[in-house]
C-alpha positions in Angstrom: 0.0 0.0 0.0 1.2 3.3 -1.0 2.5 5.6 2.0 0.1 8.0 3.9 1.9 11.2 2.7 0.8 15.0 3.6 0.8 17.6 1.5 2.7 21.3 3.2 0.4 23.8 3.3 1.9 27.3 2.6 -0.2 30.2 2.1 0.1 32.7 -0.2 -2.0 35.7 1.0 -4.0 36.3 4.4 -7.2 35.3 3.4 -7.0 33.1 0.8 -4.9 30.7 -0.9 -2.3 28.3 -0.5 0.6 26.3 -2.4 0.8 22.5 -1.0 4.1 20.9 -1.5 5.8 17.6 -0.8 3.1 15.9 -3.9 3.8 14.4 -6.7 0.3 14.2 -8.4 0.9 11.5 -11.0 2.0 9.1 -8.5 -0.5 7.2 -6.2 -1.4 7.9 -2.5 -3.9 6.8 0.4 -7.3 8.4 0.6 -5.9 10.2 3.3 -2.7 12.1 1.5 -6.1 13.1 -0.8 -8.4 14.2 1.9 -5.7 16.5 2.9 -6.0 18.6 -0.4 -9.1 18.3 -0.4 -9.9 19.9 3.1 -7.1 22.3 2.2 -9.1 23.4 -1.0 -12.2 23.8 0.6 -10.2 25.9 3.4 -8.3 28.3 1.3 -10.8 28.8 -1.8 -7.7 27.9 -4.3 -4.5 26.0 -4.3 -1.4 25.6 -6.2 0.8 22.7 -6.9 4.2 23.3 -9.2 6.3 21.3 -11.0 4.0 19.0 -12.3 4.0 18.0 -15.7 1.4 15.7 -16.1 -0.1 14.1 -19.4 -4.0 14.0 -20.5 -4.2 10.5 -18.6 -2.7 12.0 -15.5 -4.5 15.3 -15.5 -7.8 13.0 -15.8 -6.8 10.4 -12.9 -6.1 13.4 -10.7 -9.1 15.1 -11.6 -11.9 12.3 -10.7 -10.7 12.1 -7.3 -12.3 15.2 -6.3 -15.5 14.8 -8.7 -16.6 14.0 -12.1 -15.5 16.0 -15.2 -17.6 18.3 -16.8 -15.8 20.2 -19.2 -12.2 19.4 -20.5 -10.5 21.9 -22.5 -7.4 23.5 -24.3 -7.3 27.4 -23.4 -4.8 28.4 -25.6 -3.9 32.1 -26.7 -1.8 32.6 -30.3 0.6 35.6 -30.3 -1.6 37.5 -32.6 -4.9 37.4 -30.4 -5.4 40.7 -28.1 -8.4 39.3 -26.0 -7.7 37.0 -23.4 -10.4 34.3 -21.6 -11.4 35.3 -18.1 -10.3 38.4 -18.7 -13.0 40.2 -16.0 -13.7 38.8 -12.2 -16.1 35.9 -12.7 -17.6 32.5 -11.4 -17.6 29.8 -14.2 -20.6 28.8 -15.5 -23.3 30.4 -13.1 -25.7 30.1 -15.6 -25.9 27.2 -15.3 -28.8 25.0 -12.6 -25.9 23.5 -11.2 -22.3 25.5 -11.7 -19.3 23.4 -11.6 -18.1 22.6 -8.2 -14.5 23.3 -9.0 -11.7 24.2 -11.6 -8.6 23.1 -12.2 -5.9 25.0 -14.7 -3.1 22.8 -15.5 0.1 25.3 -17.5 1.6 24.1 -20.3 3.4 27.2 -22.2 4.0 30.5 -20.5 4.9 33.8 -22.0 8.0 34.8 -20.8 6.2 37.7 -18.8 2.8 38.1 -17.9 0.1 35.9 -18.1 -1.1 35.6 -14.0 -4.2 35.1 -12.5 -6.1 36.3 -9.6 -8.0 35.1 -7.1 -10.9 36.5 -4.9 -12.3 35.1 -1.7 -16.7 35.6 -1.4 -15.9 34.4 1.8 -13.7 36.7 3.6 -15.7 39.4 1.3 -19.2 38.6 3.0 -17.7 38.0 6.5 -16.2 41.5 5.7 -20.0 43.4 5.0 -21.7 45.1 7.5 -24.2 43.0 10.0 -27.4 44.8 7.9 -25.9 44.4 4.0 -25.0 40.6 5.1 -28.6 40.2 6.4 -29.8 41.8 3.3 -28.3 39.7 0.9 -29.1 36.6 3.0 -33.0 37.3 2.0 -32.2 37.5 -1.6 -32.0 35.9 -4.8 -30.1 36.5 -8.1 -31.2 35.4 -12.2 -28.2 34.8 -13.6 -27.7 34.2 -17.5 -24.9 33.8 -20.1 -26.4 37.1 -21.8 -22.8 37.9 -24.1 -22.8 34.1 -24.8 -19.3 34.3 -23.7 -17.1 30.8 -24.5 -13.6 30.4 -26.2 -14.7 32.1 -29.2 -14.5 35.9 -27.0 -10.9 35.6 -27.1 -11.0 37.0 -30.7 -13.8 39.0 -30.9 -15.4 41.6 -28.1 -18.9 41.1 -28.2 -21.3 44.0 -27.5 -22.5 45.1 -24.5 -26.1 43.9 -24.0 -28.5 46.6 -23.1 -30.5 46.8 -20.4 -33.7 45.5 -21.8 -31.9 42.6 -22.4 -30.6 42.1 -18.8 -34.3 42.8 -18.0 -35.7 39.6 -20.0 -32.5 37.5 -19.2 -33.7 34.0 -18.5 -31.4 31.5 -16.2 -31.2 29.9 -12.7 -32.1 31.9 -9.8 -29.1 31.3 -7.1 -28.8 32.7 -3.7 -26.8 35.8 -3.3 -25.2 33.8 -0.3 -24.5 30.4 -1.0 -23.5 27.5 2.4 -20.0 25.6 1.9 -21.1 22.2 3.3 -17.6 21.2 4.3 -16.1 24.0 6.1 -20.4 25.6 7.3 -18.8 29.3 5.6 -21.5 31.3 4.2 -19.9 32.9 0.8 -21.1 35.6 -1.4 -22.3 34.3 -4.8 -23.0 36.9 -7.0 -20.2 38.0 -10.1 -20.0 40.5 -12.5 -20.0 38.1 -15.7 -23.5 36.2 -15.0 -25.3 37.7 -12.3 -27.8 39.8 -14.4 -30.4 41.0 -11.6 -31.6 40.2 -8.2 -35.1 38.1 -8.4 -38.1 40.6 -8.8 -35.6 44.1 -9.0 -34.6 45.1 -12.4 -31.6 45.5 -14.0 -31.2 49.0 -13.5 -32.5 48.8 -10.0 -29.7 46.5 -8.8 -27.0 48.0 -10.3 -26.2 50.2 -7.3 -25.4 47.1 -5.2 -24.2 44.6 -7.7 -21.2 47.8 -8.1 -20.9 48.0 -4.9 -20.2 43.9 -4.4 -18.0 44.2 -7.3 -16.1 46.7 -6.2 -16.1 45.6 -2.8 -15.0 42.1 -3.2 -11.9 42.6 -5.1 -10.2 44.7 -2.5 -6.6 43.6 -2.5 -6.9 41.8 1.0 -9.7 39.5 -0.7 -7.0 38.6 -3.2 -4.3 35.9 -4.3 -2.0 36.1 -7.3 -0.5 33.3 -8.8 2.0 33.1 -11.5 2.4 30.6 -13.5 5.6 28.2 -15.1 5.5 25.1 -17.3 4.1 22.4 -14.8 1.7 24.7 -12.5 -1.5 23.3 -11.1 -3.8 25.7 -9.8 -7.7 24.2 -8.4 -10.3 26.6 -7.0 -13.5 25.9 -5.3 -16.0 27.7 -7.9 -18.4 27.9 -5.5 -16.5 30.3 -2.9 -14.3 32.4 -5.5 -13.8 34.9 -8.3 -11.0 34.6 -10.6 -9.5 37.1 -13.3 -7.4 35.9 -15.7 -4.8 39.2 -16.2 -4.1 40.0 -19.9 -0.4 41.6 -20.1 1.7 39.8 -22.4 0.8 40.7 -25.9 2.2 38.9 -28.7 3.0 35.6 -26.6 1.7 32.1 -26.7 -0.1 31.0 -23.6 -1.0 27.2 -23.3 -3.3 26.1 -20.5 -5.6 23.1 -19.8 -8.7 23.1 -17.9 -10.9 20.6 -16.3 -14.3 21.3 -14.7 -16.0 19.1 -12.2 -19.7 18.9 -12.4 -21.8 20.3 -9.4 -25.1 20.7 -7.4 -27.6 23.0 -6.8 -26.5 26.0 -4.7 -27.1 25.3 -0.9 -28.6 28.8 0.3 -26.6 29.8 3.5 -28.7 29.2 6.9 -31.0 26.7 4.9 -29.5 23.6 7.2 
């Protein structure tokens, strides 16, 4: 039987993040070596493995021990492209009934400068709101739609802003604003500037003024990991509990990058259990 090994938890900022060394994620541990990341994923909203140059099969294997696989694609951007994908603080997928549970980004070209990605933590964010906007926002609901039909195509084109008519008759999922981690009991915010179109029964132009506010609000710096990237990076974020923004500086560069998504539930509304 393979030896119970433990992963080193470093973090990278205050209140969110961490790098987990001492892993080598092709090779095979105990349920308990992957308990350990998984608990330390849940903990720190995203982690970061490096040096790990893993092929398709590997990627896969290491994948399907925290969930099933959704989505599996190559996010690549040619030196002659100027938009970048996640280029903007967003959840994936919230349109979605049930939004993938968690992401994985796995490098394998980097420009030579350039190229990071940031992280935001909903939870810290919320826990930081006053008593009255966090009981607000615990009472409400948010419609939330793929309105710009963004996908890999929007790293060549920028598609137009919809107006706000269309944000008005936007049809999608209704999630709760503030959405229950089951494994750590955290209430997160769960709203984004990408998807969230309106809260339920307000319109567009009526929750505007507190969507900007949350936006602005929750990528204050102290929310807020950076990672950069080399050839062999492994980065995995719990969707459910973070923004992410991928940041678009290195123009005329090839970035290579593979992505898994595993499939996830309904959103748990926070103080429903």
């Amino acid at each position: 039987m393979a030896t119970a090994t433990l992963p080193e938890v470093h973090k990278t900022a205050g209140l969110i993040g961490a790098e987990l060394r001492g892993l080598d994620l092709s090779r095979e541990y105990p349920d308990e070596t992957w308990e350990a990341v998984r608990q330390a994923w849940a903990e720190n909203g995203v982690i970061f493995f490096r040096d790990q140059h893993l092929n398709a099969e590997q990627r896969e294997r290491f994948a399907t021990r925290f969930g099933t696989i959704r989505v599996k694609q190559e996010l690549r951007k040619e030196p002659e492209q100027t938009r970048a994908i996640g280029e903007g603080w967003h959840t994936d997928m919230t349109f979605l009934d049930e939004p993938p549970v968690a992401t994985m980004l796995f490098a394998e070209e980097i420009p030579r400068w350039g190229g990071d990605t940031q992280w935001a933590g909903m939870g810290p964010a919320f826990e930081a709101l006053s008593d009255g906007l966090r009981s607000t926002l615990l009472g409400l609901r948010a419609v939330h739609s793929n309105v710009r039909k963004l996908g890999l195509g929007y790293a060549h084109t920028d598609p137009p802003e919809p107006s706000i008519a269309e944000y008005d008759a936007a049809e999608g999922p209704v999630h709760p604003c503030v959405r229950l981690i089951p494994e750590t009991g955290r209430s997160v915010l769960y709203v984004n500037s990408e998807f969230t179109m309106r809260f339920e029964g307000w319109t567009r132009r009526e929750s505007l003024p507190l969507f900007r506010y949350l936006f602005e609000f929750g990528s204050r710096p102290e929310f807020v990991t950076r990672f950069h990237w080399a050839p062999g990076s492994v980065a995995m974020w719990d969707n459910r509990q973070t923004w992410h923004f991928a940041v678009n500086d290195y123009q005329g560069q090839r970035r290579v990058m593979h992505r898994i998504l595993l499939a996830g539930t309904k959103p748990i509304p926070a103080g429903a259990v």
